[in-house]
N, C-alpha and C positions, 0 to 999 in steps of 0.2 A: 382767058382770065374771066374769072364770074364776075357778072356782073353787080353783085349785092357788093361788094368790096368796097369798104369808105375809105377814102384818103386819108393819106394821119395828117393829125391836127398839124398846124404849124407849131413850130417847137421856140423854144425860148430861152434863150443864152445872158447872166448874168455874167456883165466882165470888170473886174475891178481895175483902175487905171485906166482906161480905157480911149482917154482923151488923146495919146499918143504912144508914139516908138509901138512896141511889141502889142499892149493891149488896141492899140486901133485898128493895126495889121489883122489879129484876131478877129475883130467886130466888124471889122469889112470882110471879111473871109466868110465869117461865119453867115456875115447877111447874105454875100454872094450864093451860100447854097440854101436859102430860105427860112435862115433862122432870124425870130424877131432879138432884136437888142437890147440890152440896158445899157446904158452908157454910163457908168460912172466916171469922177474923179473928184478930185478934193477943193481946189480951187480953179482950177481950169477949164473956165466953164464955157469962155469960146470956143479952145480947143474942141471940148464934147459937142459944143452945138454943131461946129465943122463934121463931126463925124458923124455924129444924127444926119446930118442933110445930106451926106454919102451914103449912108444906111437907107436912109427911103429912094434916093437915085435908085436904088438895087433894087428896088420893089419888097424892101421890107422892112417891118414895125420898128420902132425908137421911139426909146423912154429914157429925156436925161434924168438922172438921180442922182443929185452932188451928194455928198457928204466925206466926211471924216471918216475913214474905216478903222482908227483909231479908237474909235467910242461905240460901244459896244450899243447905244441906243440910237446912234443913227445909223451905224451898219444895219440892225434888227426893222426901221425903216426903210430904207433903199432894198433890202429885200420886201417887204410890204410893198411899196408901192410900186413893184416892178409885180405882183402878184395880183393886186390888184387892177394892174392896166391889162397884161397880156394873161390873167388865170392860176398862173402855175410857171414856175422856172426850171426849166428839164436839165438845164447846163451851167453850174457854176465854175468859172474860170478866176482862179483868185491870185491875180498878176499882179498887184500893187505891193510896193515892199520898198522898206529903207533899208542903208548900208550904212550908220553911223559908225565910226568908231568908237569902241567902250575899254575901258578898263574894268579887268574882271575880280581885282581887288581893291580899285577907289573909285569905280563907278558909282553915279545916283542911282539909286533902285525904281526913283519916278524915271529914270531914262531907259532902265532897262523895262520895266513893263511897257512904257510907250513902244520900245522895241520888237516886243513878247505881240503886243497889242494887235499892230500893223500886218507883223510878217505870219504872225499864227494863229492868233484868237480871230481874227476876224475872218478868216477862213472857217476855223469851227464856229462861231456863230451863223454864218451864212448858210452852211449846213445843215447845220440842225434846223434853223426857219424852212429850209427848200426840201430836204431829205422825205417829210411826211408825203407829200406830194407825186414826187416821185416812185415812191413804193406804192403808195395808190394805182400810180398807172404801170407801173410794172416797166418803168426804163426812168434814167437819169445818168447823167455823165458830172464827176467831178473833175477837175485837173488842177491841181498844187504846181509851185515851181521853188525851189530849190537852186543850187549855183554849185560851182565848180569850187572854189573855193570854201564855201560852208559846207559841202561835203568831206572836203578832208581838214575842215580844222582852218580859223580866218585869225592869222595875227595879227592882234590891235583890237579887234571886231568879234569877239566872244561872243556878246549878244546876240549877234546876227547868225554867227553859226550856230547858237544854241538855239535861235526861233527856226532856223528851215528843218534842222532837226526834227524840231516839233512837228513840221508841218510834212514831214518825213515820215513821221508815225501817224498823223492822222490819214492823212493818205494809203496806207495800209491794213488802218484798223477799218478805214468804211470800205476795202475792196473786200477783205474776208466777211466784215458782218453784212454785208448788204447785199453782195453779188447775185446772190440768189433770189432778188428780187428786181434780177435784170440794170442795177447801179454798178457802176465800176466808178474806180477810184486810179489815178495814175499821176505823177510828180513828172514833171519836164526840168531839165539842168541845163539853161543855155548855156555857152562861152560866151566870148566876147562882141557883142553885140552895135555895133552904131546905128543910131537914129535917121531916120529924116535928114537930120540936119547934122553933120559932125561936128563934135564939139575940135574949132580948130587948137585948143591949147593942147588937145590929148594927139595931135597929129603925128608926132616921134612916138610916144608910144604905142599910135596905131600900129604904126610904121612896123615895129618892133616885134610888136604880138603875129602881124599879118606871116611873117618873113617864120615866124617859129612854129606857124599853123602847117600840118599836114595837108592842107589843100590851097595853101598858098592864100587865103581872104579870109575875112573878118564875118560876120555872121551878120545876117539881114533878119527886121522885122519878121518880114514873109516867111524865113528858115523856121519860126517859130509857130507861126501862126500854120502853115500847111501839117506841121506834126499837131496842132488843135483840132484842124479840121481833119484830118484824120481820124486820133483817137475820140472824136464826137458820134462818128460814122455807127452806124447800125456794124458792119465788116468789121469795127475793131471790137466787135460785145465781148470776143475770150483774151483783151490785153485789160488784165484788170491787177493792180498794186504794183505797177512798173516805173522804174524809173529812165525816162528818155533820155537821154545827152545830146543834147544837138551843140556836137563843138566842135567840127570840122575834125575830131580824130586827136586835136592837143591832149585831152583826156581822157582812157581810154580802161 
């Protein structure tokens, strides 16, 4: 190997949610292989400090950045000052998301944009802040997530499958427009997922969903976050406008 050869910079992973379940899985995964952190989340700010002081365990950088990802000016912050501590953000991970129920003929339209807000615009606003950056250096990684349910259509829940929707097309509009400046663009579709901590009132319907899974269990944090740290990987550069499923096979 020549020796003229510089290291690549340490790279820099924006994770929204970040404070628990899937997004901290991610943030610790992503530190384990040397990427600095953001740590977002909304109010949870013990939670993120917990994971910041796992993040440096790991021997790498954290930056908590609360906010609203709801409000388009402090999303457009928390990218700022994750830019400003570590340079530039190589990797935006846009995991935060609601699942209210809406009616799609007497809903409030303040509840559906709150909706729109969360699950989609805040993704393309984080984008568009980190995007320049990236094409600059010639690599960046986006990852959207999307659900099993909002893919075929969420009775009750309109809004919510009309925002991953959204966030269904943005994810393919930045793998075509941008790939060729070394960015890829890719949506993840967990199933059924438990936390850390199971919620014991959902335990019959664990119960239920486990027994109708093709692999017999429920899906872990980590299930999610190893397909991050994969598709972040230099080896995944030609998976670009995919959509992953990680559902043990229920959906298929």
């Amino acid at each position: 190997m020549s020796s003229d050869l510089k290291p690549r910079p340490q790279r820099t992973a924006l994770i929204t949610g970040s404070g628990r379940n899937i997004g901290r899985a991610i943030a610790l995964e992503l530190a384990a292989i040397g990427y600095n952190v953001v740590v977002n989340g909304s109010s949870n700010r013990s939670d993120c400090e917990a994971v910041a002081k796992e993040i440096e365990l790991l021997g790498s950088g954290a930056l908590i950045a609360m906010g609203n990802i709801g409000d388009r000016e402090e999303v457009l912050a928390i990218a700022k000052k994750g830019i400003a501590q570590f340079g530039r953000i190589d990797v935006v991970v846009n995991n935060a998301a609601i699942r209210p129920s809406f009616d799609l003929i007497n809903g409030d339209e303040a509840e559906f944009d709150r909706i729109m807000n969360i699950n989609f615009r805040a993704g393309l606003w984080l984008v568009r802040t980190c995007l320049p950056a990236m094409i600059d250096n010639g690599w960046g990684r986006v990852i959207n997530f999307t659900g099993m349910n909002a893919q075929q259509g969420f009775t009750g829940k309109s809004a919510v499958s009309i925002s991953k929707h959204a966030a269904w097309g943005l994810t393919k509009s930045i793998a075509k427009e941008y790939g060729k400046y070394g960015i890829t663009a890719n949506i993840i579709s967990p199933g059924t997922i438990v936390g850390e901590v199971a919620d014991p009132a959902f335990s019959d319907k664990y119960e239920v969903l486990e027994q109708q899974n093709p692999v017999a269990r429920l899906g872990e944090p980590n299930d999610i976050a190893q397909m991050v740290k994969y598709l972040v990987s230099d080896e995944a550069g030609f998976v670009n406008g995919q959509l992953m499923q990680i559902n043990g096979g229920v959906v298929v």
